[in-house]
C-alpha positions in Angstrom: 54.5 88.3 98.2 52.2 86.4 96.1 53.6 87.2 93.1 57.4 86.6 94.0 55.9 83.2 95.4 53.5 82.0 91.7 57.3 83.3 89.9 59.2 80.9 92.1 56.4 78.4 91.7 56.1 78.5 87.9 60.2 78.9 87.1 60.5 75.7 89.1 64.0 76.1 90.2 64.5 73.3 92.1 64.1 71.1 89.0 66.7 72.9 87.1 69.0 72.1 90.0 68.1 68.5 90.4 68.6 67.8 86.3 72.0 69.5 86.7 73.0 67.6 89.7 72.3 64.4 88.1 74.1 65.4 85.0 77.0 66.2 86.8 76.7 63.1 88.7 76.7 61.3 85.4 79.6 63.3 83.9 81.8 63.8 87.0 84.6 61.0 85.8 84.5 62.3 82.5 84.9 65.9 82.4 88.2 67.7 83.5 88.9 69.3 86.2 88.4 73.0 85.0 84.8 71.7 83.8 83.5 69.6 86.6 84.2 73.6 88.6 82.5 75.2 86.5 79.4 73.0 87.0 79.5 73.4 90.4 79.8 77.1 90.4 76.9 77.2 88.3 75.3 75.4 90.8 75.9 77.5 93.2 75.5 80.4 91.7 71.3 79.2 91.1 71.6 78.2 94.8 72.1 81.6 95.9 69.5 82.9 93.2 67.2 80.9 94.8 67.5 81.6 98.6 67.5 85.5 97.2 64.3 84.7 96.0 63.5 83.0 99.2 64.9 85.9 100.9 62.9 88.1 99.6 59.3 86.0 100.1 60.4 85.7 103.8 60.7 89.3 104.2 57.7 90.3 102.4 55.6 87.8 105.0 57.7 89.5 107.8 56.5 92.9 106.5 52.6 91.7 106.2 52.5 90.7 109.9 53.3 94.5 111.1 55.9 95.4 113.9 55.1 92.0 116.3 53.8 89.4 114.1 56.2 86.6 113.6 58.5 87.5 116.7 58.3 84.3 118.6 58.8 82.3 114.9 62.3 84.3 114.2 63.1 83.6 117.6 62.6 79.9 117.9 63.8 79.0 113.6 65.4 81.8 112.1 67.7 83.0 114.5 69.5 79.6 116.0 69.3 78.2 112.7 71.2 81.4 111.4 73.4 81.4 114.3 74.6 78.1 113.3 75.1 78.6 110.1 77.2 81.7 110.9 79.2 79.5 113.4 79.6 76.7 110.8 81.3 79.6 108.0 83.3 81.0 110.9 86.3 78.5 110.3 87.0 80.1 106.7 87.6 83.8 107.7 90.1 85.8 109.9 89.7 85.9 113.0 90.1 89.4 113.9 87.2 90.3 111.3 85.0 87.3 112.0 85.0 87.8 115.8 84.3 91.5 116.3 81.0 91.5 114.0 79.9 88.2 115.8 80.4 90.4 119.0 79.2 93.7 117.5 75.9 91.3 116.4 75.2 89.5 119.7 75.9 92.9 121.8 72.9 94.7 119.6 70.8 91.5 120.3 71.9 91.6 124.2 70.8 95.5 124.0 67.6 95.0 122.2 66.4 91.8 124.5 67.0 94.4 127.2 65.5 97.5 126.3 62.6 95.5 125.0 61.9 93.6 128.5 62.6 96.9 129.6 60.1 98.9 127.5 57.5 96.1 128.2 57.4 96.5 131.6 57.5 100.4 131.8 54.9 100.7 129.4 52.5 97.6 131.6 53.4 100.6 134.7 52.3 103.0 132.4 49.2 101.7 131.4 48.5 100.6 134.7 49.2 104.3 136.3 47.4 105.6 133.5 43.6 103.7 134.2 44.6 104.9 138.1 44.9 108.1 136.3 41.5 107.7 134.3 39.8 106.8 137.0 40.5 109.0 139.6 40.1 111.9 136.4 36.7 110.3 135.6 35.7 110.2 139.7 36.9 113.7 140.3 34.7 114.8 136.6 31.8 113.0 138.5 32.6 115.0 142.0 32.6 118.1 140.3 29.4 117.5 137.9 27.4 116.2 141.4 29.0 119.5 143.4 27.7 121.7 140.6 24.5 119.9 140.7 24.3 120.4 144.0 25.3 124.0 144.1 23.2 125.1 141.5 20.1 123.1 143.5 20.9 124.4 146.7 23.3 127.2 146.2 25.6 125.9 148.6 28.4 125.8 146.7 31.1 128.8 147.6 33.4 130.3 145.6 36.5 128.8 147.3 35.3 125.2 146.9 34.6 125.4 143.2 38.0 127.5 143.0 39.5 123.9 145.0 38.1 122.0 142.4 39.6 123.2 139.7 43.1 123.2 140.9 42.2 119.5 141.2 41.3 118.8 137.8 44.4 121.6 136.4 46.9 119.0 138.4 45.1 115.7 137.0 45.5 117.0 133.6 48.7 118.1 134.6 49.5 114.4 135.2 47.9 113.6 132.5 50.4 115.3 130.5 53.7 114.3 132.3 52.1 110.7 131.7 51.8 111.8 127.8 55.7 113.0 127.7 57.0 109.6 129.1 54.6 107.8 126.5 56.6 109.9 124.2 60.0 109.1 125.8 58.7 105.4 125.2 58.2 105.6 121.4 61.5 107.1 121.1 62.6 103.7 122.8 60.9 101.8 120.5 63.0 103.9 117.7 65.9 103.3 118.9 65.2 99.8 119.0 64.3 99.9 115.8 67.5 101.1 114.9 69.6 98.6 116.5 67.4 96.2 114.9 68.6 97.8 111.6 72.2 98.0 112.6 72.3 93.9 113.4 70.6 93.3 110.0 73.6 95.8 108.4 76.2 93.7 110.2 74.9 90.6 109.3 74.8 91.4 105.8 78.3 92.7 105.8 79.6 89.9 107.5 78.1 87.7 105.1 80.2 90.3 102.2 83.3 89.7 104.0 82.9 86.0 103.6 82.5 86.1 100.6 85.8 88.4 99.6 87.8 86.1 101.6 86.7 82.4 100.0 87.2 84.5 96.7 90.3 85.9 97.5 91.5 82.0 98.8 90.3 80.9 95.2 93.3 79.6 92.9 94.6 82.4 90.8 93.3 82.6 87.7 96.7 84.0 85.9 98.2 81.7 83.2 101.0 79.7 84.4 104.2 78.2 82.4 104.2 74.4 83.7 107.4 72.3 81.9 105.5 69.4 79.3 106.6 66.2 78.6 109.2 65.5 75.9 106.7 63.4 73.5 109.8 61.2 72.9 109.6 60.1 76.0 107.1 57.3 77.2 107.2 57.3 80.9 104.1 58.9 82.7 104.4 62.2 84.2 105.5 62.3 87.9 103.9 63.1 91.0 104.9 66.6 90.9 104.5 67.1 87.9 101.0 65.8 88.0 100.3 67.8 91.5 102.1 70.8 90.1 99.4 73.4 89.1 97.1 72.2 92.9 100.2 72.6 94.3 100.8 76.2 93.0 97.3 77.5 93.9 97.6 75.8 97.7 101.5 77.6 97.3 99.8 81.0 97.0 96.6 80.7 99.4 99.3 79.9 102.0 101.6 83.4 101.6 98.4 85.1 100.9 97.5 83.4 104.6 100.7 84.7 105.9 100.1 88.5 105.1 96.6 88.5 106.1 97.6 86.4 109.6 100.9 85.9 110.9 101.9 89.2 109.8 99.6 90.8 112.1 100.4 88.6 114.7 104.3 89.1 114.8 103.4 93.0 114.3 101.7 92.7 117.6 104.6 90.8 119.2 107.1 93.5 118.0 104.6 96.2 119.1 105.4 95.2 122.6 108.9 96.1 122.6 108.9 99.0 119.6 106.6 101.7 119.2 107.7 102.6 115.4 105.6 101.3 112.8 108.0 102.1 110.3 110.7 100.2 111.9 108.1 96.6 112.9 106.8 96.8 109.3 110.4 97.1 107.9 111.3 94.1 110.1 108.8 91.9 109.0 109.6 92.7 105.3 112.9 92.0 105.8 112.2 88.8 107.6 110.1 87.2 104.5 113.3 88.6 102.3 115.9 87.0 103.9 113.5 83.7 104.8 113.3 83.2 100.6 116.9 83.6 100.0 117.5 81.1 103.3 115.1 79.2 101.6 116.8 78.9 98.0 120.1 78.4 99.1 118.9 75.2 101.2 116.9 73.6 98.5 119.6 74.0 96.0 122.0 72.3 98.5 119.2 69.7 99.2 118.9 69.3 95.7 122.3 68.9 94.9 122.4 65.9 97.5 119.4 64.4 96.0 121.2 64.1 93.0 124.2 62.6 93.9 122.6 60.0 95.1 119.7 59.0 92.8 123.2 59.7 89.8 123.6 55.6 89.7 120.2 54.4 89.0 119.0 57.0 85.8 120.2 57.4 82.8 119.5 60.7 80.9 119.2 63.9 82.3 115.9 65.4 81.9 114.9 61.8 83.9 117.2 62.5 87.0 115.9 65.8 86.9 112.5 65.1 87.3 112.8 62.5 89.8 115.5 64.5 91.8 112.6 67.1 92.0 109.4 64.2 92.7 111.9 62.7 95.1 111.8 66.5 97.1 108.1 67.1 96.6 107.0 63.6 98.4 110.1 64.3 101.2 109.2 68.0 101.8 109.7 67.0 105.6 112.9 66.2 105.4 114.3 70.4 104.9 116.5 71.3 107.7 113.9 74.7 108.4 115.8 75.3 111.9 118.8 75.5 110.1 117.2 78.9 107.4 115.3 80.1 110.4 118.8 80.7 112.2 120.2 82.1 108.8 117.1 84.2 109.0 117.8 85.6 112.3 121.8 86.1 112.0 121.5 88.0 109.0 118.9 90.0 110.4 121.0 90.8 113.5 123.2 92.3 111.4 121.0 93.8 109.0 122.0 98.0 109.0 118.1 98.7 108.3 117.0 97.4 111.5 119.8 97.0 113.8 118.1 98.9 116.7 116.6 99.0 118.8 119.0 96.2 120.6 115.8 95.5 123.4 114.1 93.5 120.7 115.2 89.9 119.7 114.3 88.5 116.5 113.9 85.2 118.3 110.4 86.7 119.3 108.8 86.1 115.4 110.7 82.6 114.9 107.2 80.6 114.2 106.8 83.6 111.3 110.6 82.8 110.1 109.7 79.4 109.8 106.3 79.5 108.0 107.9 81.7 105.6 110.7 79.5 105.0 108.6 76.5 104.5 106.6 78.0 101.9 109.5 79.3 100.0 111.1 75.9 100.1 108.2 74.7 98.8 107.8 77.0 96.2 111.0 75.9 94.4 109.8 73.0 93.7 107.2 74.3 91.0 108.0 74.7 87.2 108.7 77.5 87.1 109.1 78.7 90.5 107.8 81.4 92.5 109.7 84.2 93.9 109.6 87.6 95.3 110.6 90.7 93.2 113.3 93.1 93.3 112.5 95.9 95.7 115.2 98.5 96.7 114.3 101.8 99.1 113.6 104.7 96.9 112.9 102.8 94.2 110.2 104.1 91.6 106.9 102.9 92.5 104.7 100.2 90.4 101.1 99.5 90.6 101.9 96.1 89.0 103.8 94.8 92.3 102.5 96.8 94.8 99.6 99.0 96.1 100.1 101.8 98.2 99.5 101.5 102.4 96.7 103.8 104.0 99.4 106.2 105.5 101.0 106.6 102.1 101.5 109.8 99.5 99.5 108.9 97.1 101.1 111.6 94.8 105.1 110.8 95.6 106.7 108.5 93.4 109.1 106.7 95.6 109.0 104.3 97.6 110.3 105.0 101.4 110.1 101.4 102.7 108.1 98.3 101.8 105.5 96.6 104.5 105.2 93.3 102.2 107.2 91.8 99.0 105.3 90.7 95.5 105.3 87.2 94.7 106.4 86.5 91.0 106.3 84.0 88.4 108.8 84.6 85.8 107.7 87.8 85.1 104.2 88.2 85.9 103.3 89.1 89.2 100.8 86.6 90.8 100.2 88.4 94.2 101.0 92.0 94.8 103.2 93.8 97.7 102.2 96.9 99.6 104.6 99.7 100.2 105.0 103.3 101.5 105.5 106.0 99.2 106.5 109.4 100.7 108.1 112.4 99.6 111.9 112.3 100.2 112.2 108.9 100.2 115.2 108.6 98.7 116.8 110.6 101.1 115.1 108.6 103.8 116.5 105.5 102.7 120.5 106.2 103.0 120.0 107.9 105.9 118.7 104.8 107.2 121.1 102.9 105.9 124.2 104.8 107.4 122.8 102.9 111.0 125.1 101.6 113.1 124.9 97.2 113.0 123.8 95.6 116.0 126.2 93.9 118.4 125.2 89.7 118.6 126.2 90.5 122.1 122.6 90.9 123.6 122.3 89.0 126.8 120.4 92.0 127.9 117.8 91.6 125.8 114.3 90.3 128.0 113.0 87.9 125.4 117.0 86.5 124.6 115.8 83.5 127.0 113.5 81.8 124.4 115.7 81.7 121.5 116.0 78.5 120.5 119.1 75.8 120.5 119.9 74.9 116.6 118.6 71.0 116.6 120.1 68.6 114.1 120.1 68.6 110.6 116.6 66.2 109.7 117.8 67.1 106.1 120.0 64.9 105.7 119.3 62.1 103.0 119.7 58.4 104.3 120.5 56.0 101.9 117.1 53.6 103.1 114.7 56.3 102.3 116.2 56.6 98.7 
């Protein structure tokens, strides 16, 4: 530990972290974006060097007190200041994962406080019982030395008395021995606390993993993007979209990452209730996030079509109305009719041949997924150039650039049977990739499927038909005042 603590002391860390604080203090309004990152990452990444190394003192002193050293100081610092840290960087993970460790963690430490109050006050019995135990052994050693005395000075003794007194002492060390086997039952106590121990530190560690995957896989993509420049004829300044465009793109494609990793789950658990096939909720959901993009397009190129009727009179040139027909959307993103392309959503899926049955379940049910989806592929077409998903078809030949397979797949069949989630494209690169199913037969699988019968609208049957919502009135529609 000394060592570890003269390297830290002589490296003087926290000086190289000051000077490049203050140099990034200094430089902050004259560096780029992409550069004043950087600095900070390398800032963080000596940050976390540092606490390893801190880490790593910390246990070493842990380790030189032995098994009880330090308890009550890891009770009274470590462990609420590491609680709260833990419940500070809860906020940035999901919370199915986040949850069941913090459970899984404070369960151990539930079990451990008990079995250790537990173990402290059998082994205090023990002890006790054990000097009873001692004593009465040591008294009945002293009987039986003065009653040998004795008979061996006055021949008194008989044969049946020294005979009783051995029976005595053959059941005191008898109880001796039970005595020994529950000291032994003890120390496997204290293994298994031990071991729970371990286990809390494993959990904590992989929670801390899992944090880190997820901020890194919420990280702006690092892909090269094609953003539409500036004619250098031209001497207006950029617009706010086009100066927003690339933040814009990154917070685009955290947000339909968000949607697979949350809401997905959540309307699978919706549909659950009402379908037990998890071909059939996946396909659904897939389907949904399809037809949500096409709703989606369709209504921004109507929106945008309105837009520029009425910004026409005031431009002159093309490329200008252009970009302030598409400024004009960004900074009015509130004003997209999404009711109107969630109810799109839901008629074609009604009579969608894929999943036309069971009739039980209405599509009503995962509206607040329709409309998510919606309102990120709105939003989407407003980027140069705009994001989309990629062709998929059932029995198609499978990709490892747009998709990865799902758990319950054959990893050695070549088609696909259905897909769970679409790919999200740029052009033609794929910025995020799907997941799909790949089974043998799968073409056969897929017309089969699609020979279904469609799915009468009639369904006042269904029991979840009472909360589908009215169609409200158009907010899309452009008022002369705003523009």
């Amino acid at each position: 530990m000394a060592d570890n603590l003269r390297r830290l002391v002589n490296s003087s860390p926290y000086s190289v972290l000051q000077d490049k604080l203050e140099a990034l203090y200094q430089d902050y309004h004259v560096l780029s974006c992409d550069q004043n990152l950087n600095r900070c990452c390398e800032l963080v990444e000596l940050t976390s060097k540092i606490q390893g190394q801190l880490f790593t003192i910390f246990n070493l002193t842990a380790q030189e007190g032995g098994h009880y050293a330090g308890i009550d100081t890891l009770k009274s610092r470590f462990l609420p200041w590491l609680g709260s840290c833990f419940t500070i960087a809860a906020s940035s993970i999901s919370t199915d994962t986040s949850l069941s460790l913090m459970q899984e963690s404070s369960e151990k430490e539930r079990k451990i406080r008990e079995m250790s109050s537990a173990h402290d006050s059998d082994m205090q019995k023990i002890e006790d019982q054990l000097c009873s135990v001692k004593q009465e052994l040591a008294d009945t050693q002293i009987e039986l030395d003065s009653t040998k005395n004795k008979s061996a000075t006055t021949l008194l003794a008989t044969e049946d008395e020294i005979l009783h007194l051995k029976a005595e002492l053959r059941a005191a060390q008898d109880q001796v021995s039970s005595y020994k086997r529950k000291l032994d039952v003890l120390d496997d106590h204290d293994r298994q606390v031990r071991i729970l121990k371990d286990e809390v530190s494993f959990l904590t560690v992989e929670k801390s993993v899992l944090q880190d995957r997820l901020v890194r896989s919420r990280s702006p993509s690092p892909l090269p993007r094609r953003s539409r420049s500036v004619s250098p004829v031209r001497g207006e300044s950029p617009t706010r979209a086009q100066l927003t465009s690339s933040s814009r793109h990154a917070r685009l494609v955290s947000r339909f990452s968000d949607l697979y990793a949350t809401e997905r789950l959540e309307s699978q658990s919706l549909l659950h209730r009402y379908i037990d096939d998890q071909d059939t909720v996946q396909m659904i959901i897939f389907i949904a996030v399809v037809e949500s993009f096409q709703a989606a397009k369709l209504a921004y190129r109507q929106f945008k079509i309105r837009v520029k009727k009425t910004l026409s009179s005031p431009h002159i040139g093309h490329e200008n109305l252009e970009d302030a027909v598409v400024d004009y959307i960004v900074r009015n993103l509130d004003l997209y009719d999404v009711q109107t392309s969630v109810n799109d959503v839901i008629n074609a899926m009604n009579v969608n041949p894929r999943i036309s049955f069971p009739p039980e379940v209405d599509f009503v049910l995962i509206s607040s997924f329709i409309r998510e989806a919606c309102r990120i592929a709105f939003a989407m077409q407003t980027l140069d150039p705009p994001l989309d998903l990629a062709f998929s078809s059932d029995g198609e030949l499978y990709s490892d650039v747009k998709y990865r397979r799902s758990f319950d797949s054959e990893f050695t069949a070549p088609l696909v049977v259905y897909h769970v989630w679409p790919a999200l494209v740029e052009g033609d690169s794929v910025i995020l990739k799907g997941e799909a199913v790949t089974k043998r037969g799968a073409l056969w699988r897929s017309r089969s499927r699609s020979s279904s019968p469609v799915r009468s609208k009639s369904r006042s049957g269904s029991p979840t038909r009472t909360f589908m919502a009215s169609r409200s009135p158009s907010p899309g529609r452009l008022s002369s005042s705003r523009l």
